[in-house]
Backbone as a chain_set.jsonl record, in Angstrom:
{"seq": "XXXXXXXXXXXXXXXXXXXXXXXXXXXXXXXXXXXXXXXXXXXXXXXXXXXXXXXXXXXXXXXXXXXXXXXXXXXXXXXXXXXX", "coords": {"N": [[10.807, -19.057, 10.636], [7.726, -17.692, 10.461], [5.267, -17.424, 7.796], [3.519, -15.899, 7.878], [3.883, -14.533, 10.666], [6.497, -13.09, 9.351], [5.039, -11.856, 7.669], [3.841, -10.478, 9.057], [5.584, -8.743, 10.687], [7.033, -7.335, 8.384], [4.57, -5.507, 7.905], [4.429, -3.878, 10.099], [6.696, -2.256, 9.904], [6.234, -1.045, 7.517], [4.71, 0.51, 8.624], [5.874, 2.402, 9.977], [7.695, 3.452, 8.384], [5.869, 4.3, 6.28], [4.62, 6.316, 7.933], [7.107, 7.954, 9.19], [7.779, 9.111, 6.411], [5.073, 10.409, 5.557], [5.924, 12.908, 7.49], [7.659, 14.087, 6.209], [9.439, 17.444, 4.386], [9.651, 18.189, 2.623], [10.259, 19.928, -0.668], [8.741, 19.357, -2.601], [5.578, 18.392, -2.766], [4.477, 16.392, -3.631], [5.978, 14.587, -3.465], [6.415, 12.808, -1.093], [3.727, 12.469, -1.098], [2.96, 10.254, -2.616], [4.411, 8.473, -2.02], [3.423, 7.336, -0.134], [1.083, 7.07, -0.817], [2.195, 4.417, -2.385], [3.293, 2.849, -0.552], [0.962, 2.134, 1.003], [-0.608, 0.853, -0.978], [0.978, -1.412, -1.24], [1.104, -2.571, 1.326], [-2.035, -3.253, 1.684], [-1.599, -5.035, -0.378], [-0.065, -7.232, 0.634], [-1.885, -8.024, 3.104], [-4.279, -8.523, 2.345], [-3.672, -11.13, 0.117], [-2.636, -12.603, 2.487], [-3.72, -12.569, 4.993], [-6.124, -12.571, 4.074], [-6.175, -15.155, 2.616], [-6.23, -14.976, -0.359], [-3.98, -15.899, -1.597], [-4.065, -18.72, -2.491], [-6.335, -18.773, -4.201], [-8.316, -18.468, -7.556], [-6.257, -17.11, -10.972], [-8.199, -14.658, -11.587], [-9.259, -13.189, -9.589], [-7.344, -12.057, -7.918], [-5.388, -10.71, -9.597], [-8.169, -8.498, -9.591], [-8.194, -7.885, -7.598], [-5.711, -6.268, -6.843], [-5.584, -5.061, -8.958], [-7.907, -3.48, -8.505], [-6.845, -1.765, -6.18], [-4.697, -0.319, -7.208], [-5.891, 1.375, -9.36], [-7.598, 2.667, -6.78], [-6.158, 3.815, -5.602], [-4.697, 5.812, -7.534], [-7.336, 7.191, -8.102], [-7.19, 8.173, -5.516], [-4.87, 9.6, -5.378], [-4.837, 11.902, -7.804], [-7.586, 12.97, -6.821], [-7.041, 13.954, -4.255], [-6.17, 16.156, -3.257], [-4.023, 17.018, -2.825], [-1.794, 19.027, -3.887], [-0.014, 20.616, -6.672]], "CA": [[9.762, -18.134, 10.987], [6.53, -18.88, 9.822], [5.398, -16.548, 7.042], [2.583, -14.827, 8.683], [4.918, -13.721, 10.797], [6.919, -12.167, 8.596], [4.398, -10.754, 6.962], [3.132, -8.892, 10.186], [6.667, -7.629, 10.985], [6.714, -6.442, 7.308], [3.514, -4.367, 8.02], [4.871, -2.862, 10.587], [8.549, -1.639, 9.292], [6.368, -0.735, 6.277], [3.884, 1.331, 8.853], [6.646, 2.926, 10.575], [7.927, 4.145, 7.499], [4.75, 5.468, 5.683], [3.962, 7.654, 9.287], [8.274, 8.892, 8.74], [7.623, 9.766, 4.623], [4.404, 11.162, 5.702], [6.276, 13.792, 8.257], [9.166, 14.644, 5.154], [9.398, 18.568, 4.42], [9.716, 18.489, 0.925], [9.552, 21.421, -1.497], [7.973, 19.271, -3.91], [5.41, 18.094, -1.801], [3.86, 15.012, -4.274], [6.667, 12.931, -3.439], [5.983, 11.98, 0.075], [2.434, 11.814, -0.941], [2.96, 9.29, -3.598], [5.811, 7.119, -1.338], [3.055, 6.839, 1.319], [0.263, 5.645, -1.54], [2.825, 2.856, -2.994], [3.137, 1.709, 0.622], [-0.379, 1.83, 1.572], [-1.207, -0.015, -1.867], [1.707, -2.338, -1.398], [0.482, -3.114, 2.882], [-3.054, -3.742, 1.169], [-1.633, -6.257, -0.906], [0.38, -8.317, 1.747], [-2.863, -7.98, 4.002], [-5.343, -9.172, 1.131], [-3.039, -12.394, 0.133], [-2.117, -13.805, 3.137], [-4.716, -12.597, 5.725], [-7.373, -13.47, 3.705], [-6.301, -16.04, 1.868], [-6.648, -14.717, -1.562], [-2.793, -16.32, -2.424], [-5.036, -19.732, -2.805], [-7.48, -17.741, -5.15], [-7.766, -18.016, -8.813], [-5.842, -15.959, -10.581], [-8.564, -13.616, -12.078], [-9.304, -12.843, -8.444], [-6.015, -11.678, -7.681], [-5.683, -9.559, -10.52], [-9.265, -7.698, -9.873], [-8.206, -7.119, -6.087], [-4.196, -5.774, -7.475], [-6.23, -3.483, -10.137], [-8.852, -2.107, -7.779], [-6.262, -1.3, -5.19], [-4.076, 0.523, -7.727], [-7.102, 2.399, -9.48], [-8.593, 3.276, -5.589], [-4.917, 4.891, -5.21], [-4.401, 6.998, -8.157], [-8.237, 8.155, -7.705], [-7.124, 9.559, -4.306], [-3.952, 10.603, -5.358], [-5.505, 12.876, -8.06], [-8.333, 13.806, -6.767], [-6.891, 13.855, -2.396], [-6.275, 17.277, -2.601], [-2.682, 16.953, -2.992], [-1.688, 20.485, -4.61], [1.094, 20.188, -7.289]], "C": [[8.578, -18.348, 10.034], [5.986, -16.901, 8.864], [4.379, -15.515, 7.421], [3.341, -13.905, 9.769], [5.862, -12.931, 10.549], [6.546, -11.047, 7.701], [3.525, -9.356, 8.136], [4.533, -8.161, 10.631], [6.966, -6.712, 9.919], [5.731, -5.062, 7.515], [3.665, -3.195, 8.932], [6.201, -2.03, 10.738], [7.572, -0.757, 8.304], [5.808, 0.812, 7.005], [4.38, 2.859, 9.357], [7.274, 3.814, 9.559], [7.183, 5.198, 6.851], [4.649, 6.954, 6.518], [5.703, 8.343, 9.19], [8.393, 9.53, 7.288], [6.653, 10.54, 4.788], [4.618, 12.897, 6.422], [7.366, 14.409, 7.504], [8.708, 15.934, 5.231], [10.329, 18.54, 3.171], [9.734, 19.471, -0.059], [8.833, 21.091, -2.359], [7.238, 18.08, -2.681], [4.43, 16.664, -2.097], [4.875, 14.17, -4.021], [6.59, 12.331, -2.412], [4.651, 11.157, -0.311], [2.511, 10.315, -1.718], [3.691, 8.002, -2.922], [4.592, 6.277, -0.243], [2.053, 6.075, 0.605], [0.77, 4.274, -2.029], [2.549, 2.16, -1.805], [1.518, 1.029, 1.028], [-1.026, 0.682, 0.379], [-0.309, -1.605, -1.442], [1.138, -3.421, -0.077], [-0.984, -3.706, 2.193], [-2.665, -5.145, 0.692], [-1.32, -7.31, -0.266], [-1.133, -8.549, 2.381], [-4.03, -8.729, 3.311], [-4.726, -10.644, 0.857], [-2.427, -13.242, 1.099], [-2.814, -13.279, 4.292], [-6.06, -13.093, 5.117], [-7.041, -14.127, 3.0], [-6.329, -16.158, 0.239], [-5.212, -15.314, -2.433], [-3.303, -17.761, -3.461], [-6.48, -19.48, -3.905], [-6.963, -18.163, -6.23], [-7.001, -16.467, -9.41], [-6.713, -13.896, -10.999], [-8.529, -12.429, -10.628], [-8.285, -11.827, -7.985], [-6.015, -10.455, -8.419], [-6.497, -8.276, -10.226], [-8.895, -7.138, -8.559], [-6.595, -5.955, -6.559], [-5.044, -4.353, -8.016], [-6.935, -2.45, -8.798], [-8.46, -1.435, -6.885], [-5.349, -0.17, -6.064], [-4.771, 2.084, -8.493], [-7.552, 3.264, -8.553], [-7.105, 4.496, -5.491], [-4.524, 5.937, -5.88], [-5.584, 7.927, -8.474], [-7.946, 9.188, -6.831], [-6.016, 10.221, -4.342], [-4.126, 11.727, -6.567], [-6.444, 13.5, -7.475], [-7.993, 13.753, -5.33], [-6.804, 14.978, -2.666], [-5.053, 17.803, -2.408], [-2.342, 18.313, -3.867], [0.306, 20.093, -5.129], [1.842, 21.309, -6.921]], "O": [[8.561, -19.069, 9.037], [6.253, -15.747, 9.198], [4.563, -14.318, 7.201], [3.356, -12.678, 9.679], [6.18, -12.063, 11.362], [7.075, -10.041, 7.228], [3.025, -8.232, 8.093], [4.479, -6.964, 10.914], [7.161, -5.521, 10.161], [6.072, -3.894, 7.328], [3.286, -2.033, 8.783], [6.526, -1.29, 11.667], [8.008, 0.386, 8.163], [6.087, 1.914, 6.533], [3.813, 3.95, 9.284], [7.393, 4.995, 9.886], [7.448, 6.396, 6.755], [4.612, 8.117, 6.116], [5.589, 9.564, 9.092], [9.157, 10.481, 7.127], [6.883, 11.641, 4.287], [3.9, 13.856, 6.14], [8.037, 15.26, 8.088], [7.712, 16.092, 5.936], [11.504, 18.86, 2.992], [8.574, 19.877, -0.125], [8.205, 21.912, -3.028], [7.84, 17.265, -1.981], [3.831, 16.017, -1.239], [4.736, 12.986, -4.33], [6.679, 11.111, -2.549], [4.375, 9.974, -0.112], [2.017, 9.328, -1.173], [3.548, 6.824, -3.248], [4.686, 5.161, 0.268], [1.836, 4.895, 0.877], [0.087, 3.252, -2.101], [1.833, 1.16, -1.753], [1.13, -0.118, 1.247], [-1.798, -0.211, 0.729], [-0.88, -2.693, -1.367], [0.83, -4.603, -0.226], [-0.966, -4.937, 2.223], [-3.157, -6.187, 1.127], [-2.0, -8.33, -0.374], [-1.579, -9.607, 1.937], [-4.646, -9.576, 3.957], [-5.364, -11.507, 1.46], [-1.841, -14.295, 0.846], [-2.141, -13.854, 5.148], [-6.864, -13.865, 5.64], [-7.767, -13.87, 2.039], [-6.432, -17.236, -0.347], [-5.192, -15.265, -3.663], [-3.079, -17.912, -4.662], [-7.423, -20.244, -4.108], [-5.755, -18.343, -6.383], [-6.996, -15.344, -8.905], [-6.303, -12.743, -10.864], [-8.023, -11.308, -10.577], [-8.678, -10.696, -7.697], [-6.496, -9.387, -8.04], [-6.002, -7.166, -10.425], [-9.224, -5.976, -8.321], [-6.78, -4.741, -6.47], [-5.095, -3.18, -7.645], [-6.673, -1.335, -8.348], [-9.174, -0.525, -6.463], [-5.3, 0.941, -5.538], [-4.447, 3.264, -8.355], [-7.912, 4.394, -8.882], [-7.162, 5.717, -5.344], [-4.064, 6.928, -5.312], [-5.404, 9.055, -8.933], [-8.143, 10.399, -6.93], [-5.845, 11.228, -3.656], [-3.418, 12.697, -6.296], [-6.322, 14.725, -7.492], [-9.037, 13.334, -4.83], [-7.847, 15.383, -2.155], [-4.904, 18.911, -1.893], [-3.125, 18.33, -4.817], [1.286, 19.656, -4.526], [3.018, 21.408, -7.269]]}, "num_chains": 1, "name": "protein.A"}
């Protein structure tokens, strides 16, 4: 199987999941939120390195896209609105 392929059936097991963690009924109600940012950071990253090409990238590149995806996530998971 050719790896693009695997990486789009990935995306969507991962998507299928996020939208079932998103629908949990939690009493503590940061842990869905947080399961659904790992995924969404993690889907970014597949989607960034092998849709665009960025695996072939130096590696500062790499790095600066990794960081700014992890930074963009714990911006919105402090400041989303998420109530502890």
């Amino acid at each position: 199987m050719k790896r693009l392929t695997f990486v789009y059936i990935a995306l969507i097991i991962l998507t299928i999941l996020s939208t079932y963690l998103s629908g949990m009924e939690i009493s503590q109600m940061w842990i869905p939120a947080v399961l659904v940012m790992l995924l969404a950071v993690f889907k970014f990253i597949l989607v960034v390195l092998e849709y665009m090409e960025m695996r072939q990238a130096h590696g500062i590149w790499k790095f600066g896209v990794i960081f700014l995806a992890v930074i963009s996530a714990m911006i919105v998971g402090i400041f989303g609105g998420v109530q502890l």
